[in-house]
N, C-alpha and C positions, 0 to 999 in steps of 0.2 A: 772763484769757481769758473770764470771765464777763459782764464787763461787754462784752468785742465781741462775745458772742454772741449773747448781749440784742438789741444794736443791728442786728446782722446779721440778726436776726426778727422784729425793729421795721418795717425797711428790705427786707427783704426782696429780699436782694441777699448775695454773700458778699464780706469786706475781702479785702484785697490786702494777704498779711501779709510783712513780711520780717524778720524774728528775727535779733537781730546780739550779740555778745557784752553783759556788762554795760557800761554806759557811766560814766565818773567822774560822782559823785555819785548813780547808781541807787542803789537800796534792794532787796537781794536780798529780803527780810523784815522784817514789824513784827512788835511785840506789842502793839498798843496796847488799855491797857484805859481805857475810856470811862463805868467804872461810877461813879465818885467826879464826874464831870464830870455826868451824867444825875442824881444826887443832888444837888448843887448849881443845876443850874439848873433841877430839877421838870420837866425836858423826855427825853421817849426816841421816838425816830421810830419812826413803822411802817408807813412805804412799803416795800416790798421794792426790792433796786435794778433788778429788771426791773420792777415796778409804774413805779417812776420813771421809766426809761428810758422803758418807752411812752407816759408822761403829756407826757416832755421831746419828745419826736419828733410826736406830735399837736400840742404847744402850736408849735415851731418851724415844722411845714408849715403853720397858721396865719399863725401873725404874719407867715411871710416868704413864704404862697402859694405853696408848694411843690405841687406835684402828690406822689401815692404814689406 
């Protein structure tokens, strides 16, 4: 939900959600740990995913002349 919310702030509009049971092959939950992964390749981001998301939604009304 964080990430439509984001979006939804970005866009400045609200989604049209409809919530439906789990679907085969959902992922109710991860763990995924990324620490061994961010040691081997000398890489760790630090966009935040709202940072992103407003970077991704400027760059898209861009390239596709999107009005806000």
């Amino acid at each position: 939900m964080d990430y439509i919310k984001a979006l939804e702030e970005q866009l400045g509009r609200t989604a049209i959600k409809e919530f439906l049971p789990l679907q085969p092959g959902d992922v109710p939950d991860t763990y995924a740990d990324v620490d061994q992964l961010m040691q081997d390749v000398h890489y760790k981001p630090e966009t935040t995913v709202p940072e992103g998301i407003k970077r991704f939604v400027a760059w898209y009304r861009e390239y596709y002349g999107v009005q806000g």
